[in-house]
C-alpha positions as CSV (number, residue, x, y, z in Angstrom):
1,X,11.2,-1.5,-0.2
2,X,11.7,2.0,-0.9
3,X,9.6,5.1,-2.9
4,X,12.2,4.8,-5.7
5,X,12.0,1.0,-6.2
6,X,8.0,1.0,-5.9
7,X,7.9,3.9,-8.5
8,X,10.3,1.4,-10.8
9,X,8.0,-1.4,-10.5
10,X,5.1,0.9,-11.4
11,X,6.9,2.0,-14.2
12,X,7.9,-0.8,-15.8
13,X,4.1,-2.3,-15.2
14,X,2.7,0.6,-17.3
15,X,4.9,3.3,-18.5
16,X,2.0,5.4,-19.6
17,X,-0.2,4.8,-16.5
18,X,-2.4,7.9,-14.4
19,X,0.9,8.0,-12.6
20,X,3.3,6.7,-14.0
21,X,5.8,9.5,-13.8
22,X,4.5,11.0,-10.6
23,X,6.9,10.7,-7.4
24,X,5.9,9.7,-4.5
25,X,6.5,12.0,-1.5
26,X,9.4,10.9,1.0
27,X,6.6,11.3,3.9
28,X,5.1,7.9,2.9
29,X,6.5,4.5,2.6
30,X,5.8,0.7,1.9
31,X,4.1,-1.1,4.3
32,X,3.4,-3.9,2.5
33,X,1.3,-5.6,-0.2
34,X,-2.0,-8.0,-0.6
35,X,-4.6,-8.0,-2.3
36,X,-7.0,-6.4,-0.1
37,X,-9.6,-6.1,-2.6
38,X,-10.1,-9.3,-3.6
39,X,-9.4,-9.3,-7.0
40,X,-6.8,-11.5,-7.5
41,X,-3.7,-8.6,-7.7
42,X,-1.7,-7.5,-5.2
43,X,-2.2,-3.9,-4.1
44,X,0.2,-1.9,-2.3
45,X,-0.3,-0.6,1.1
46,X,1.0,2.8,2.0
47,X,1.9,4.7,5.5
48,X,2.3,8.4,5.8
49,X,5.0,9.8,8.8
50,X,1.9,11.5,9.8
51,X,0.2,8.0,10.5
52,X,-2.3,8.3,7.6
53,X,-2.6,4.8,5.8
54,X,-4.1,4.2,1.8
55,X,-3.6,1.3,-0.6
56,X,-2.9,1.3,-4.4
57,X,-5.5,-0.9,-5.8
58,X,-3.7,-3.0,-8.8
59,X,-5.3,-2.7,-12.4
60,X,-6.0,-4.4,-14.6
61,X,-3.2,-3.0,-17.2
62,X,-0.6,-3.1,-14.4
63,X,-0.9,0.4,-13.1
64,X,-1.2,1.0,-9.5
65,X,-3.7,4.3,-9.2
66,X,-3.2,6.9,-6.6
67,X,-5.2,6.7,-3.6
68,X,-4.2,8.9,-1.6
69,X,-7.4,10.7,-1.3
70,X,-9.0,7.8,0.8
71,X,-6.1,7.6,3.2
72,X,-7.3,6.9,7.0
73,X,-5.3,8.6,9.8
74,X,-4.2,5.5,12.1
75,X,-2.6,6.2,15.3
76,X,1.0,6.5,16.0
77,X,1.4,3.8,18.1
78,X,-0.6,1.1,16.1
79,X,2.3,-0.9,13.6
80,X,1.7,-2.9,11.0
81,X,2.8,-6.4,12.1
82,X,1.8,-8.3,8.9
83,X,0.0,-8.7,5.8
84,X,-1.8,-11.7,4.6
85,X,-5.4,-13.6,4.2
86,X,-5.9,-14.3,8.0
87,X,-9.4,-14.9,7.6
88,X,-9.2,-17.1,4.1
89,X,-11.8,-15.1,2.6
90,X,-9.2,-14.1,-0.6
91,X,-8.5,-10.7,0.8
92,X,-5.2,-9.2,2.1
93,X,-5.8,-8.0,5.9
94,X,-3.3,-6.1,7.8
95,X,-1.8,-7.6,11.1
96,X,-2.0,-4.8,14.0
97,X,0.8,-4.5,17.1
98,X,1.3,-1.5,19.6
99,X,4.4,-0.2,19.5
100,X,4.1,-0.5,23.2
101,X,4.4,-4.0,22.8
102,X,0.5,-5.0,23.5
């Protein structure tokens, strides 16, 4: 999935939303989604080229705020291998893998 295509979805969801007509800069990418808060909606994971990671919480009204401001640096080597509720506790939790191969 693409910057364009996510920023489609989100637009459609809420065209008046915090962010709806905000782009999304070519530096991040999709990762994947789950809903890592719990809350029944699937949130949208996020991955800079820099190796900084945020979500997008989903709302309520179908908007997916910015969150860009609580984005984690993750190293370079560390890949995201998966997405889903590995534990069963209703939460989406990410899959690690080295790019190494360990």
């Amino acid at each position: 999935m693409n910057n364009c295509l996510a920023r489609r979805v989100q637009q459609r969801a809420k065209p008046a939303g915090p962010n709806a007509n905000d782009s999304v800069p070519l530096d991040w990418t999709i990762v994947g989604t789950g809903d890592f808060n719990g809350e029944g909606r699937d949130d949208i994971l996020w991955r800079n080229t820099d190796g900084r990671l945020t979500n997008w919480p989903s709302g309520t009204d179908g908007a997916f705020p910015s969150n860009s401001a609580s984005a984690y640096l993750q190293r370079s080597s560390r890949l995201t291998g998966g997405i889903g509720d590995f534990k069963g506790d209703g939460r989406g939790d990410i899959l690690w893998r080295n790019s190494d191969g360990g």
